[in-house]
LUMBA-110540 format. One line per 8 residues: number of its first residue (from 1); for each residue x negated, y, z of C-alpha. Coordinates in steps of 0.02 Angstrom, whole numbers, plus 50000, padded with zeros to 5 digits. Last residue first. Layout:
residues N
NUM) X/Y/Z ~ ... .
***
This chain:
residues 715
715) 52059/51955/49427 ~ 51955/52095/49335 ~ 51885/52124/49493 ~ 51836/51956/49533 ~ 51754/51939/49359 ~ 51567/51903/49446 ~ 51629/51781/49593 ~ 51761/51701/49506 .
707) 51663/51697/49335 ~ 51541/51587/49388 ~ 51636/51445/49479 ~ 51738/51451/49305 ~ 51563/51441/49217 ~ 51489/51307/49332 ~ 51569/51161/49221 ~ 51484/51246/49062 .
699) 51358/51111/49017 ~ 51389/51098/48814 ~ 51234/51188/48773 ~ 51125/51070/48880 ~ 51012/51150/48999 ~ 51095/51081/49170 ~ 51055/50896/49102 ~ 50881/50931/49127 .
691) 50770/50872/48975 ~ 50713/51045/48912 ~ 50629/51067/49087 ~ 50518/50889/49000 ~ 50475/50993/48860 ~ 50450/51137/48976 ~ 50322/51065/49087 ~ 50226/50955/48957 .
683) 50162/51107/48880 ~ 50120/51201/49026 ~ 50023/51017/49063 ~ 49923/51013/48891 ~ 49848/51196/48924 ~ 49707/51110/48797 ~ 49759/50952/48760 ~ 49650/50806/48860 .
675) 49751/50672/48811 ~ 49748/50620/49009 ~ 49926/50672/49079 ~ 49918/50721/49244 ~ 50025/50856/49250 ~ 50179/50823/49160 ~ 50176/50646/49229 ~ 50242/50514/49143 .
667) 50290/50427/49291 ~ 50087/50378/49294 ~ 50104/50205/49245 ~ 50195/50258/49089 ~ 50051/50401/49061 ~ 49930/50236/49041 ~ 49809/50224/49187 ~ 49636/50160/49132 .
659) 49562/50157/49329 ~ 49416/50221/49252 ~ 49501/50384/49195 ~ 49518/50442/49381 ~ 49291/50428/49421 ~ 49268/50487/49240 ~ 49369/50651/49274 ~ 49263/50665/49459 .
651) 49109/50622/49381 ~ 49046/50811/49391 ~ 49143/50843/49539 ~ 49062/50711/49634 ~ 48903/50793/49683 ~ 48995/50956/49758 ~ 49093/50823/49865 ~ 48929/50742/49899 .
643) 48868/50924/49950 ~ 49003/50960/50078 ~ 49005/50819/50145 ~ 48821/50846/50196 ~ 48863/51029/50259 ~ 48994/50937/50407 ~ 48845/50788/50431 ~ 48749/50907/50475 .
635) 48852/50990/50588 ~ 48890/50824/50655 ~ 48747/50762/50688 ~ 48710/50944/50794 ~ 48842/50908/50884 ~ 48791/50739/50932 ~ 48872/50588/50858 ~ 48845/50395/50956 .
627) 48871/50464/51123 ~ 49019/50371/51169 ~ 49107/50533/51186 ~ 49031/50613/51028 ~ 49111/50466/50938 ~ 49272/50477/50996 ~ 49278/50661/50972 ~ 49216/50670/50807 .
619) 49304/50511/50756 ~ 49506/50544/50796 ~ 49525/50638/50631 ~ 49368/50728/50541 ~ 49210/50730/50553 ~ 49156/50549/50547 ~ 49296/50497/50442 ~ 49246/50622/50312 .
611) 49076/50608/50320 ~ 49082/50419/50295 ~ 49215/50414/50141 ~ 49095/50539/50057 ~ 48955/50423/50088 ~ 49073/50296/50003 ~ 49100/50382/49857 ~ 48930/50447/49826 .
603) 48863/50266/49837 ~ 48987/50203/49705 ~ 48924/50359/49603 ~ 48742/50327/49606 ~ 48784/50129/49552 ~ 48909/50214/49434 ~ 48768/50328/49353 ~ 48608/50194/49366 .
595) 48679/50086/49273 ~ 48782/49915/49314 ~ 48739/49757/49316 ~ 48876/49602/49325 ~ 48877/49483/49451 ~ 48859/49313/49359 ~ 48716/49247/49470 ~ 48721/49306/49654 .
587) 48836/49419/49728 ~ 48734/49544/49780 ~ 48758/49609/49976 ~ 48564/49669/49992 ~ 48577/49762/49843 ~ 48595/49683/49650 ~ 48725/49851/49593 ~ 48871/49748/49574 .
579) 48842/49693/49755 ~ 48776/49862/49830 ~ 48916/49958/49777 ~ 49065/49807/49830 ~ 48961/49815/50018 ~ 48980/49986/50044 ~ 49145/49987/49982 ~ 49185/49858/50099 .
571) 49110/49911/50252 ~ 49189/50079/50223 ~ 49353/50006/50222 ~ 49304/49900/50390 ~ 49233/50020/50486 ~ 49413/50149/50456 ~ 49507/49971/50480 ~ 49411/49962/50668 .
563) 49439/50112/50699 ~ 49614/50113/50664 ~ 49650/49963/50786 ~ 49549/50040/50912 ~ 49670/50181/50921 ~ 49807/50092/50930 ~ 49772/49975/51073 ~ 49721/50120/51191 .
555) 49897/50200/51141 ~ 49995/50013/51155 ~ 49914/49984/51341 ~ 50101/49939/51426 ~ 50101/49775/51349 ~ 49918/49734/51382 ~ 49939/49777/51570 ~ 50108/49655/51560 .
547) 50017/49516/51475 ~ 49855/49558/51601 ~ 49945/49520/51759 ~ 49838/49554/51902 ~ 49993/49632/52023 ~ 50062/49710/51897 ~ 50015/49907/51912 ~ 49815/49931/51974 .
539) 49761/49777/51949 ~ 49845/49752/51807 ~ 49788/49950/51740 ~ 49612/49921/51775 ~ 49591/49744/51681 ~ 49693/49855/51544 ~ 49583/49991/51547 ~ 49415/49891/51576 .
531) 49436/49790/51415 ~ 49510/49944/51306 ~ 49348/50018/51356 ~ 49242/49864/51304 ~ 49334/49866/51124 ~ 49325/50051/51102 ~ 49145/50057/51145 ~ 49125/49913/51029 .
523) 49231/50017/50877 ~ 49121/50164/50901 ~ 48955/50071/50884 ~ 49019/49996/50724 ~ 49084/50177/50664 ~ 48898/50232/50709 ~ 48828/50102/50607 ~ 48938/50128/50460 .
515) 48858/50315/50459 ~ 48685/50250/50435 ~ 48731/50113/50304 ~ 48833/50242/50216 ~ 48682/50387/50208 ~ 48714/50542/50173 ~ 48697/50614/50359 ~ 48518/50538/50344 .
507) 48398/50598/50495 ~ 48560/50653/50597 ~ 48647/50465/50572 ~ 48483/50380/50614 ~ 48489/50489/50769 ~ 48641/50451/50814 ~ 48632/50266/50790 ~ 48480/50251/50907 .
499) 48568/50362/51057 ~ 48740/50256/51017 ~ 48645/50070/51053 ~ 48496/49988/50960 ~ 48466/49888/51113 ~ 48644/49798/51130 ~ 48589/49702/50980 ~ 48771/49706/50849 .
491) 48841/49554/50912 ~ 49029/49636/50952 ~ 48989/49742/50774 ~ 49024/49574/50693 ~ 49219/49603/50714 ~ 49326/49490/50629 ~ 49203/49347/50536 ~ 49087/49363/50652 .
483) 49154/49379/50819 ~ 49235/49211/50758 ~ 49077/49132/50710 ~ 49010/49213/50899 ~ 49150/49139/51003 ~ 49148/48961/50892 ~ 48949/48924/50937 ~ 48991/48987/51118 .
475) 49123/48875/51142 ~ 49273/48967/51254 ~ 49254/49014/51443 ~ 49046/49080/51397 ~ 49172/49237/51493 ~ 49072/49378/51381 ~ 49102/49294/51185 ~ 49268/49239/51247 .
467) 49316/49390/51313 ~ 49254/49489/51157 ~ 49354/49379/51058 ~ 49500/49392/51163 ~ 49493/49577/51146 ~ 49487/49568/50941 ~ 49653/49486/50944 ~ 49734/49601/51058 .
459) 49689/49755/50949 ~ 49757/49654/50799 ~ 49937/49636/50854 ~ 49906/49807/50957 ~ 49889/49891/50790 ~ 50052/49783/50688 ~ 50201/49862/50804 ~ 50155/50058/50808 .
451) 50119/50055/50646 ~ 50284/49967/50568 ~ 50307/49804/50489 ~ 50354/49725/50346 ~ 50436/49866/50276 ~ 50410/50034/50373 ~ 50238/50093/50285 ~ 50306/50020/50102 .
443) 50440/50127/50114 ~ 50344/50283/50105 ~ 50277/50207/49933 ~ 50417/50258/49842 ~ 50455/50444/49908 ~ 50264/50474/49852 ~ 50282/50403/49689 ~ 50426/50478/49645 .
435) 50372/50647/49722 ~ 50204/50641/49639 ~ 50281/50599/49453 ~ 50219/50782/49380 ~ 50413/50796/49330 ~ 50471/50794/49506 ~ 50422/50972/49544 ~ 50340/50994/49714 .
427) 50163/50964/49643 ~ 50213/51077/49508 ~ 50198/51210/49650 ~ 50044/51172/49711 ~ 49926/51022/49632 ~ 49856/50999/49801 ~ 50011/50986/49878 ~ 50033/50837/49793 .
419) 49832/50773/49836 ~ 49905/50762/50041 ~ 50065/50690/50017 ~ 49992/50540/49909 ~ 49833/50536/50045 ~ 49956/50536/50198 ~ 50060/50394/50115 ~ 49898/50296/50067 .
411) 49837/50338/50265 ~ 49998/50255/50335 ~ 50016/50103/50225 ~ 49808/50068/50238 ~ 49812/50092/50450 ~ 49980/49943/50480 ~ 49950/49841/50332 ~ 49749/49843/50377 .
403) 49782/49797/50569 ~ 49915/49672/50531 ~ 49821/49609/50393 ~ 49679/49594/50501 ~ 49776/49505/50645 ~ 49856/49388/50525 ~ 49684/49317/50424 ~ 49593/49292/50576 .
395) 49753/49195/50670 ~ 49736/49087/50510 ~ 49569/49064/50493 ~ 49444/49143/50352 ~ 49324/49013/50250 ~ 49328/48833/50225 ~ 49436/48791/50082 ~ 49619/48746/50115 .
387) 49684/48789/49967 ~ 49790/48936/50036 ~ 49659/48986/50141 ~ 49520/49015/50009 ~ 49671/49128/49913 ~ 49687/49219/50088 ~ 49493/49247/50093 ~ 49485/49315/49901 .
379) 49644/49430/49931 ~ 49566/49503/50081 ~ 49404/49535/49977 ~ 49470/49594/49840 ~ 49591/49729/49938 ~ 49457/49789/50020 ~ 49364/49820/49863 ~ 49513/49928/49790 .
371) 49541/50011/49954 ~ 49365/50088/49951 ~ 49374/50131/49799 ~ 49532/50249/49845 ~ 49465/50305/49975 ~ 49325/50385/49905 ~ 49457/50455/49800 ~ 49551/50505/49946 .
363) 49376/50580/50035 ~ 49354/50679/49846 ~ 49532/50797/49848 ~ 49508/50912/50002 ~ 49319/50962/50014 ~ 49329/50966/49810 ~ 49491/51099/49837 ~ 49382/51178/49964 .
355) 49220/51198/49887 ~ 49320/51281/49727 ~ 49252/51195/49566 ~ 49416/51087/49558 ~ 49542/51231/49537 ~ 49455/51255/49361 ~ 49368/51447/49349 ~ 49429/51561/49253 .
347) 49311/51634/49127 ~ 49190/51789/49099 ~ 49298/51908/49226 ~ 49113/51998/49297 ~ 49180/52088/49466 ~ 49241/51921/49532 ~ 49079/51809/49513 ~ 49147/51642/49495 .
339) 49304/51697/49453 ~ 49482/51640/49499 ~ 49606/51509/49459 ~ 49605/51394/49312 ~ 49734/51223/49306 ~ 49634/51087/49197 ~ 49513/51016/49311 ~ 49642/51016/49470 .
331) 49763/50926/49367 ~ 49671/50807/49310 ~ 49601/50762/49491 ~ 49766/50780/49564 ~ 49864/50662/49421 ~ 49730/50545/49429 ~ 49724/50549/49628 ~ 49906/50503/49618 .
323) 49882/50361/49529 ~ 49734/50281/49619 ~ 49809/50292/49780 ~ 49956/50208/49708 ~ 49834/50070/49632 ~ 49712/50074/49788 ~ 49845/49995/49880 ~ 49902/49859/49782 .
315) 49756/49734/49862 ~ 49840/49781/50039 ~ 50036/49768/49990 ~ 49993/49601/49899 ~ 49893/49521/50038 ~ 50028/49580/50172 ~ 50173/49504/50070 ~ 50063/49330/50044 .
307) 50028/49354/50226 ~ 50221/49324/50272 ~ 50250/49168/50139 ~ 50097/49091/50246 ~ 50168/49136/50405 ~ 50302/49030/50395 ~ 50186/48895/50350 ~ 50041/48903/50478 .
299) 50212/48894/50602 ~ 50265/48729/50531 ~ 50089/48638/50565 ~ 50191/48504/50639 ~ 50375/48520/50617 ~ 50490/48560/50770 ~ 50613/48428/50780 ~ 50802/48459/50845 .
291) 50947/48331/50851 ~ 51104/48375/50814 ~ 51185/48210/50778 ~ 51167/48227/50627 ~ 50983/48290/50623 ~ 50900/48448/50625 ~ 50752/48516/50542 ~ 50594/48615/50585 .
283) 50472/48711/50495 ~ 50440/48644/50323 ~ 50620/48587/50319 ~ 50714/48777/50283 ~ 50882/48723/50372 ~ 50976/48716/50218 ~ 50998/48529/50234 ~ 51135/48571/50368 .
275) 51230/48647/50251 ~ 51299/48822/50267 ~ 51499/48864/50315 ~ 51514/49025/50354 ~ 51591/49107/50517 ~ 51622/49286/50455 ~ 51449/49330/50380 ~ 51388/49529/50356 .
267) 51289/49610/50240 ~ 51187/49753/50203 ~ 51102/49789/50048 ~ 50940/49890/49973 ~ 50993/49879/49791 ~ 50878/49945/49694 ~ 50820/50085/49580 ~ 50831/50203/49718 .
259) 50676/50162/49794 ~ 50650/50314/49862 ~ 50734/50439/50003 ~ 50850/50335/49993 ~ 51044/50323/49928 ~ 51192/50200/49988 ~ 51171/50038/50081 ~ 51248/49940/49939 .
251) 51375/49810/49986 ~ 51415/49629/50075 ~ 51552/49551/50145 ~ 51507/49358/50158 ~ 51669/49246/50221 ~ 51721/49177/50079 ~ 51585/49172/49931 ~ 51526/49348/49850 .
243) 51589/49365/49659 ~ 51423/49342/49545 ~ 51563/49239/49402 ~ 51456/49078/49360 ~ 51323/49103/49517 ~ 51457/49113/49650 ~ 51392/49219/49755 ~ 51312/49231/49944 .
235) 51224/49058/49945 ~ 51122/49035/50102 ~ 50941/48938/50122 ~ 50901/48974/50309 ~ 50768/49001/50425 ~ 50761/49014/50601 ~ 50748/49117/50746 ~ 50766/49054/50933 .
227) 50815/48875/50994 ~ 50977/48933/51092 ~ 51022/48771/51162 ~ 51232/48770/51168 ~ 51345/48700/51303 ~ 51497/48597/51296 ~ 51435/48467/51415 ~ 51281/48552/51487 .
219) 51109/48430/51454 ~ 51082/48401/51273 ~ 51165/48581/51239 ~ 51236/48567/51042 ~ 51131/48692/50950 ~ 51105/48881/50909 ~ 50984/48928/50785 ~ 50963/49087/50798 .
211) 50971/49168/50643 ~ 50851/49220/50483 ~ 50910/49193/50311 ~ 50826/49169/50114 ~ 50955/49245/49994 ~ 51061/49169/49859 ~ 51176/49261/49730 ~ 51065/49422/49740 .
203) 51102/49578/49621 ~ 51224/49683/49711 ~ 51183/49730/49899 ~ 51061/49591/49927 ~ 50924/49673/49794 ~ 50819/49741/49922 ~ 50860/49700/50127 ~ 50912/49855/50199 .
195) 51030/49808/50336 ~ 51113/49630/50402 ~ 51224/49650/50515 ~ 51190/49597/50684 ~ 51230/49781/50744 ~ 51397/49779/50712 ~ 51402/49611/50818 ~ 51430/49438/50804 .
187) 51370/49407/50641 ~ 51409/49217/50583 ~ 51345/49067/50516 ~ 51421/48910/50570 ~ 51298/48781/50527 ~ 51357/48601/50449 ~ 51394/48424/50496 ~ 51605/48466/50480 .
179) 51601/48371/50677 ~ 51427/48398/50727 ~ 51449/48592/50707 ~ 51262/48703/50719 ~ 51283/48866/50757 ~ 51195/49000/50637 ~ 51198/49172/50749 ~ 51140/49346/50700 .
171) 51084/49425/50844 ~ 50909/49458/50801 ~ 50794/49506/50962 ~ 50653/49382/50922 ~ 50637/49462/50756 ~ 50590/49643/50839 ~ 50540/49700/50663 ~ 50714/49776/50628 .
163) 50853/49763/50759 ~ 51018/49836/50775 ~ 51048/49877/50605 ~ 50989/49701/50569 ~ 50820/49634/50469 ~ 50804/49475/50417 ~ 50861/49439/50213 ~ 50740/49397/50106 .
155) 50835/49406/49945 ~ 50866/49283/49814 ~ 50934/49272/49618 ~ 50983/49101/49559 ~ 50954/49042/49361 ~ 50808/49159/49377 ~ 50697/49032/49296 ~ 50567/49043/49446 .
147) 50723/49038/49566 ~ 50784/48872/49512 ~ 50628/48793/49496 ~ 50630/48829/49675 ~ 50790/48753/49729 ~ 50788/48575/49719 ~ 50622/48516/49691 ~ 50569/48626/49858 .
139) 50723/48565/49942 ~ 50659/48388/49925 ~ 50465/48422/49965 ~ 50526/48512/50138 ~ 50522/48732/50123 ~ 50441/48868/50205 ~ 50299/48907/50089 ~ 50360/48889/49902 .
131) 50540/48931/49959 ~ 50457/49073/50036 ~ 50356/49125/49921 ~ 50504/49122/49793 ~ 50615/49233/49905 ~ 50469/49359/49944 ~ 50387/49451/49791 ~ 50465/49368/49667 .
123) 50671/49396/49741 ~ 50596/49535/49818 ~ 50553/49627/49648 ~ 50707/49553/49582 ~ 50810/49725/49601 ~ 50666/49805/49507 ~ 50552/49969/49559 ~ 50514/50033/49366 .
115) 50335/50063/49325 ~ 50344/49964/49176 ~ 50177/49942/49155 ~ 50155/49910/49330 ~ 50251/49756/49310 ~ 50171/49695/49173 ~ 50000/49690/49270 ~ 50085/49615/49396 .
107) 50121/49465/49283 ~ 49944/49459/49215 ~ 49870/49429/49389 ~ 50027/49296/49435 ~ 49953/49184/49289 ~ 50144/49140/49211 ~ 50144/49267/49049 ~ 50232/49164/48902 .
99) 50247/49281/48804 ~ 50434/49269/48789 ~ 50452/49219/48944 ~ 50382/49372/49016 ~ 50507/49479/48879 ~ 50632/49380/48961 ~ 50593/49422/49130 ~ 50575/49625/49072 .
91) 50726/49619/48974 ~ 50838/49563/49125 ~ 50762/49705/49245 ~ 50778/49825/49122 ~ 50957/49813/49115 ~ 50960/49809/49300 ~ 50864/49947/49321 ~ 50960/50041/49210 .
83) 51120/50002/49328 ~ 51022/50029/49485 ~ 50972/50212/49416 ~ 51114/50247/49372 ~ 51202/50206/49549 ~ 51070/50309/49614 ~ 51069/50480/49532 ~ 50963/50495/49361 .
75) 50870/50661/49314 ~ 50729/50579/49359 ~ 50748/50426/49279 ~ 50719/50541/49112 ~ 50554/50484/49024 ~ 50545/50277/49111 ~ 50561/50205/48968 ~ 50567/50007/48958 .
67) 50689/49954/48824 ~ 50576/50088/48736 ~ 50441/49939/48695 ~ 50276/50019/48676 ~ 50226/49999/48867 ~ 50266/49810/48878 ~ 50183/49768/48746 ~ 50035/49874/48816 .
59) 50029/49814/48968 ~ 50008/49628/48910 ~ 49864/49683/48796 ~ 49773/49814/48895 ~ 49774/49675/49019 ~ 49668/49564/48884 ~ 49545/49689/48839 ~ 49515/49740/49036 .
51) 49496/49556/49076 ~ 49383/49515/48922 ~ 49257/49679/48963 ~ 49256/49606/49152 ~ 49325/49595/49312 ~ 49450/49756/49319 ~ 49350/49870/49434 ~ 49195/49841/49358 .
43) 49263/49825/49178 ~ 49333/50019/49201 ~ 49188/50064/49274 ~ 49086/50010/49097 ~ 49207/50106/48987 ~ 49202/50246/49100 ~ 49019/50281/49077 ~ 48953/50373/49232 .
35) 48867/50548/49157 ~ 49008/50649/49164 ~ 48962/50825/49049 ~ 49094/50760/48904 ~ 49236/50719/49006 ~ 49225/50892/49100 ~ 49228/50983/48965 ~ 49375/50877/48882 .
27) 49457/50914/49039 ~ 49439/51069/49029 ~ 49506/51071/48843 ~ 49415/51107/48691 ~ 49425/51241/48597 ~ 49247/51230/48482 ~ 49143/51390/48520 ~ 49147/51536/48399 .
19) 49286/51599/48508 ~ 49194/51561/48671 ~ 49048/51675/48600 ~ 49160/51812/48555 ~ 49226/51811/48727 ~ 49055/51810/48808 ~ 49028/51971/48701 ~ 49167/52060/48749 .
11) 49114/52010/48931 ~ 48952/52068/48946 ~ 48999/52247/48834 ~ 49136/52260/48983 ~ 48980/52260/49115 ~ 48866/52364/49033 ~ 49015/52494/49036 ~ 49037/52464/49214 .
3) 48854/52486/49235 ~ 48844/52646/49133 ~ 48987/52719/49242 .
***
């Protein structure tokens, strides 16, 4: 009895004390005992004091203006939301104009600040790169100025209900006619037409158009040359009153589970008339008399306008990752449940000091950093390509954004899901902006490219290199720069093998360079068994045919394709801490220094990006097959995960604030707001609840519904 007594006097008296005490918020609290200085992140990430200054600018003009709210869209149904996307969509290029923004940096930056989906998104995102990549000098003067006024409106338009990223399999025809010295475009099929391209349904008036090109035969009187899929420059609308041109149907594909500010369209072409000069000329062209000439170097071209997608949807990775761990990290510091010590109720604790809410929120910040670094680099070695500076090849740069698309999409969607349903029930609720952001960047997996299409793309890549580099068949001076540049772990020294890299790894569980080691080690036993499988497998099944072996070797395929993105995020966030911090990777002259804090918290976040892809996933049991993880390694390295994600919750705030997101950029989230109020998300919640439509006074359309089941008996 005396101890239970004792124990009540505790706790009066620890509630006296946090009255006395200044109310701040648990976030504040958790502000004020980070030691990494946000201010000095923030310029990290961003390039610079000037850079951060200057984007807080352009965001913020675009933030302030209301034109721009975002508050109720989620109360909006689809057609509502197209038509106040629209309207936004004009005042946002004007508003560019206006200020004059053409650097593409700041432009993007005014796009997130609106954080709207547009129906031009494709039309800047695709159509003008490739009219800019695709196209002969003369249609480039004609048409591309054009576009970058907005006088015309594109879409990219390829994909058919019958076939998506199979392009070789399109069915959509354009026929060439010596005698009218035009195309003949036309769908064939139901399932040539055209499906889900954004903004065709309503908003283009010209679109950018893949068919077979089908010309006169050369050798069969009255025959036609199928000459595979090609490009085309079509008009859809007339651009004076937007009314689609004989022969083109086209229409809204109807709601999504996201995206629902645009116009995802199908169409369909009833033997249209297009110019021959609308053949895009920076591939192939074909005279008047029908004619056919491949252009030299075309294929680099057509897949430049492709990689400048894939460079975008890798360095804009970490930014939805980003977002979402913001709301989850605020969140999770601000939302109290439990005790420390149960039978003594001083104070709740924050979600985010329980082991396994840390264990499950700090590998997707980790993440996070890592994709942000990753993204720099790829964008740095397609930027070298573009103006034709030595650096990263072509067939380098395409199989590594196929494997990165392909790995990044997938885990950014599982990370999104993963941190919602770590906020719980308002998780669920649309009003903390997870859902919308979630259901958003789910399309981003499927566009461009699925998973199970881009892995063996890169998988077969990195085989030939290691047959090149084992055969002496190619130049050996070539074989290893290549090895190099994709997959250096090929000419790691065969003596320091998966015995040497375990034990490193059990001696330092902590340490990045110790655990990248054992992914490298992982990804050549991968490599040499994917070798033997397939050599196996065509000896075995196709007669010694290695096309067919490869074809039918998709799981093997996959799975090194994933390891070798998981060694290749950690790589780079290994390498972007020890750069701004002066290690082994620094920059050189002009990198900026950092303190001790974020260089100890850049390390943090990628050891806790090592533990967690060692132990978790397909790398335990990889790895302990190969040899390069024992069980007790990984033990270790379980309890060592444990402990950076312990480390990191005291810079966890500082870690989400860096990325400066504005509560426009974060759907206004009711959750993850960052003023710091105390119980500043309960708050949020029913101001926003007040918004619902259903809660207006004047909403009695359910009353007669009502009152026929309740007043049945006075009926």
């Amino acid at each position: 009895a005396s101890k239970s007594v004792e124990t009540a006097e505790k706790q009066k008296q620890a509630r006296k004390q946090r009255q006395r005490q200044p109310k701040m918020s648990a976030l504040e609290k958790a502000r004020s005992a980070a030691k990494v200085p946000v201010a000095e992140l923030t310029s990290l990430l961003y390039g610079g004091d000037a850079v951060v200054a200057r984007r807080r600018e352009v965001m913020g003009a675009f933030e302030k203006d209301p034109t721009f709210s975002t508050v109720d869209r989620v109360f909006l149904n689809h057609s509502k939301r197209y038509e106040a996307s629209i309207a936004k969509c004009a005042a946002f290029h004007l508003k560019c104009e206006d200020m004059h923004l053409t650097d593409p940096t700041e432009l993007r930056w005014a796009n997130d600040a609106i954080d709207e989906i547009l129906p031009t998104d494709v039309h800047v995102a695709m159509f003008i790169p490739a009219l800019e990549h695709q196209t002969s000098p003369e249609q480039k003067a004609k048409w591309l100025p054009l576009a970058k006024r907005f006088q015309i409106l594109g879409a990219y338009v390829q994909t058919e209900l019958g076939h998506g990223s199979n392009v070789r399999g399109l069915e959509t025809t354009c026929t060439y006619d010596p005698n009218s010295d035009a195309f003949i475009l036309h769908s064939p099929t139901v399932s040539s037409t055209k499906w889900w391209p954004g903004g065709l349904g309503k908003t283009a008036t010209h679109c950018v158009l893949h068919a077979r090109l089908l010309l006169p035969s050369s050798t069969e009187p009255g025959g036609q040359e199928d000459k595979g899929v090609h490009a085309f420059f079509v008009q859809l609308r007339d651009v004076e009153t937007h009314m689609t041109l004989p022969g083109v149907t086209t229409g809204d594909i109807g709601p999504k589970v996201g995206f629902n500010s645009i116009d995802n369209g199908w169409a369909r072409f009833d033997r249209v008339k297009v110019p021959r000069e609308n053949l895009l000329g920076a591939v192939a062209k074909v005279d008047r008399d029908g004619s056919y000439t491949r252009i030299p170097g075309g294929d680099k071209r057509m897949y430049g306008a492709m990689l400048d997608v894939r460079a975008n949807i890798v360095s804009g990775a970490s930014k939805a990752l980003a977002k979402a761990c913001t709301i989850a990290v605020r969140y999770s510091i601000n939302r109290k449940q439990g005790y420390a010590n149960p039978s003594e109720e001083f104070e709740e604790l924050s979600v985010l000091d329980h082991p396994t809410q840390q264990l499950a929120v700090m590998p997707w910040l980790g993440l996070c950093y890592a994709l942000h670094f990753t993204g720099l680099r790829f964008r740095a070695e397609y930027e070298k390509f573009l103006r034709g500076e030595a650096g990263a090849s072509l067939s380098f740069l395409h199989a590594e954004s196929s494997c990165l698309k392909a790995f990044i999409t997938q885990r950014v969607n599982d990370g999104i899901e993963a941190l919602r349903k770590l906020c719980g029930g308002h998780g669920y609720s649309q009003l903390s902006g997870l859902p919308e952001l979630s259901a958003n960047y789910l399309a981003i997996a499927t566009l461009e490219g699925t998973q199970q299409v881009l892995e063996p793309q890169f998988a077969k890549y990195v085989l030939k290199l290691a047959a090149d580099l084992e055969s002496g068949r190619a130049d050996p001076a070539k074989a290893r720069a290549a090895a190099l540049e994709a997959a250096p772990y090929l000419l790691d020294d065969p003596t320091q093998g998966p015995a040497e890299a375990a034990q490193a790894l059990e001696a330092s569980p902590e340490d990045p360079a110790a655990q990248l080691r054992c992914l490298g080690v992982r990804c050549r036993d991968l490599v040499r068994g994917c070798a033997r499988s397939v050599a196996q497998r065509a000896a075995r099944d196709f007669g010694g045919d290695a096309r067919q072996a490869l074809a039918q070797s998709g799981v093997a395929l996959g799975r090194l394709a994933r390891a070798h993105a998981e060694w290749v995020l950690l790589r780079d966030l290994l390498r972007g801490g020890e750069a701004v911090a002066g290690g082994p990777s620094a920059g050189g002259p002009g990198q900026p220094a950092v303190s001790p804090p974020v260089r100890a918290a850049l390390a943090d976040l990628a050891s806790v990006l090592g533990l967690h892809l060692l132990t978790s996933g397909e790398g335990p049991g990889q790895l302990l097959r190969v040899g390069a993880l024992t069980p007790a390694a990984l033990g270790r390295c379980e309890l060592a995960l444990e402990r950076v994600c312990h480390r990191l919750r005291s810079e966890a705030a500082a870690l989400v604030d860096a990325w400066d997101l504005s509560p426009a950029q974060l759907g206004h989230s009711a959750i993850g707001a960052g003023d710091g109020k105390a119980l500043e998300y309960a708050d949020r919640l029913l101001e926003y609840a007040g918004r619902e439509p259903l809660n207006s006074p004047d909403f009695k359309a359910h009353l007669p519904a009502i009152f026929k089941l309740t007043h049945r008996a006075k009926m």
